[in-house]
Every structure is written in structure tokens, then in C-alpha cells.
C-alpha positions as CSV (number, residue, x, y, z in Angstrom):
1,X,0.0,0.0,0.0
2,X,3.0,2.4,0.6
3,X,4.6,1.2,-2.9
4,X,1.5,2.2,-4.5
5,X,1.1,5.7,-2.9
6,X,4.6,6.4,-3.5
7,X,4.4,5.4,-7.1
8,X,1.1,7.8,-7.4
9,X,2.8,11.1,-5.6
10,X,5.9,10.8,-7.9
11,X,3.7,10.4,-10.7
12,X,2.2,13.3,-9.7
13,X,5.5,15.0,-9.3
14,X,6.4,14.2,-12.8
15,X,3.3,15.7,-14.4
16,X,3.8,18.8,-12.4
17,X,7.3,19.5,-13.6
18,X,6.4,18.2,-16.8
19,X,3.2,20.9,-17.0
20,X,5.6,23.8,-15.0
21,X,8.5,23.3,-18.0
22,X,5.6,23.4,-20.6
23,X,4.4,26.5,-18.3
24,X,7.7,28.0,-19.2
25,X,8.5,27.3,-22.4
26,X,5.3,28.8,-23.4
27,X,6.3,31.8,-21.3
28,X,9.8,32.1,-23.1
29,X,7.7,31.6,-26.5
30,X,5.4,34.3,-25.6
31,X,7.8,36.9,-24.4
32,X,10.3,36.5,-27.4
């Protein structure tokens, strides 16, 4: 049960820094 709440939060962690450098990028993009 640890294992599998442990696999779910750095899932979660990887989506967030996946949608914060897509955040970013689109911010860098934007600015020019």
C-alpha cells in the first residue's frame, strides 16, 4: 500500500514538472 502511494505522488510530481516546464517554455515563447 506504501509502494502504491509512493508510485502515485511521484507520478504526480512528474506531471507537475512536466506541465511547470511546458508552463515556461510557453512563457519564453510568448515573451520572445
Amino acid at each position: 500500500m506504501r509502494r502504491l502511494l509512493a508510485d502515485r505522488l511521484a507520478l504526480a510530481t512528474g506531471i507537475v514538472v512536466v506541465l511547470l516546464s511546458l508552463l515556461f517554455a510557453i512563457l519564453r515563447v510568448a515573451r520572445g
